[in-house]
C-alpha positions, 0 to 999 in steps of 0.5 A: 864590842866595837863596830866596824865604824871604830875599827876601821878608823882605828886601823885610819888612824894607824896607817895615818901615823905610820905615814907620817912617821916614814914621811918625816924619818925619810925627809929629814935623813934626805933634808940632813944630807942636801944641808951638810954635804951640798953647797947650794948657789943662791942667784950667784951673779957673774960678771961679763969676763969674770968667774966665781968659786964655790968649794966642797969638802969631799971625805968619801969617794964612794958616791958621785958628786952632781953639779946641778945648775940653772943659769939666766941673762941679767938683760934690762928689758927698757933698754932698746937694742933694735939698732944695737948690733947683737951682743954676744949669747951669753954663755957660762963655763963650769969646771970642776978641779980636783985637789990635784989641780986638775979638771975632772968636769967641764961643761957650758951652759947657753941661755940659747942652747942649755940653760939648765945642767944636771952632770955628776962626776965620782971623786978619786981622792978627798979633799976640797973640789973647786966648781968654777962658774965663768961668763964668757959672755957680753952680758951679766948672768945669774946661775943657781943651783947646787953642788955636792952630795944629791940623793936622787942622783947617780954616776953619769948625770942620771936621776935615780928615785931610789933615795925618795922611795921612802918618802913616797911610800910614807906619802902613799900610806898617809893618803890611804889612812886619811882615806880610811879615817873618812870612810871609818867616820862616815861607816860609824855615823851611818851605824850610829843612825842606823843603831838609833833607828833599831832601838826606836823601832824596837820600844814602839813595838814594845809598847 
């Protein structure tokens, strides 16, 4: 008969695998949408003046499309602007156009006002969307970020944390059963001593 040391770290082990499991099931189903339906921008870097575009494929029109982004100036710090006169704050247009032509989403991003953005917009029609990232700005400027399908995001740029509910459960049942296999193997090693002791002291009254 097993004692209660083996037996929780039994139900440890279980709750340890089952943990795992949804962890990964979860992560990859999420880690499978970010790769095949978002674009991601990579230290996209932006000239004073100029503009770069980035496209998506859109085939269904029953989720929001988030455009999350983070921008920065490229300002060379050993350059001494004391007596320069200030430059104009760098700022970056975002438009998204819709394959009509036109533009569904507009917003602008300020290294001195807002410099990071999270907008979602719900398409209308499939086909290829244009995000279009301008430098109205005086200085070069890096933006990073994605644009497509988010899992945690939802109409009118709100978070939703329904998409990693899975995920944290798996996180939460994982903690717990490493728990329960620490506590298991210390119940059985305090069993096993105190087992050995019982049997000791069993064959010295015996004898």
């Amino acid at each position: 008969m097993l004692n209660r040391g083996y037996i929780i770290l039994i139900a440890g082990g279980s709750l340890f695998a089952i943990g795992i499991a949804l962890t990964v099931v979860y992560g990859i189903d999420m880690a499978s949408t970010l790769l095949d339906e978002t674009t991601v921008l990579d230290n996209v870097e932006i000239e004073p003046s100029e503009s770069v575009n980035h496209t998506l494929e859109i085939d269904t029109i029953d989720r929001p499309v988030s455009v999350a982004l983070h921008m920065e100036s490229d300002v060379d710090s050993n350059i001494d602007t004391s007596n320069q006169s200030p430059s104009q704050p760098p700022t970056v247009e975002q438009l998204v156009v819709s394959p009509d032509g036109l533009v569904i989403n507009k917003n602008q991003l300020s290294e001195h006002t807002q410099s990071d953005l999270l907008t979602t917009f719900k398409p209308q029609t499939r086909g290829v969307y244009t995000l279009t990232l301008s430098n109205l700005g005086t200085e070069r400027v890096t933006a990073e970020g994605l644009f497509g399908f988010l899992p945690v995001s939802v109409e009118g740029g709100q978070v939703s944390l329904d998409a990693v509910m899975g995920i944290a459960a798996g996180a939460i049942i994982f903690i717990i059963g490493a728990i329960t296999l620490i506590a298991g193997t210390l119940i059985a090693i305090l069993d096993r001593k105190r087992s050995r002791n019982i049997a000791r002291h069993s064959f010295d009254w015996g004898r």
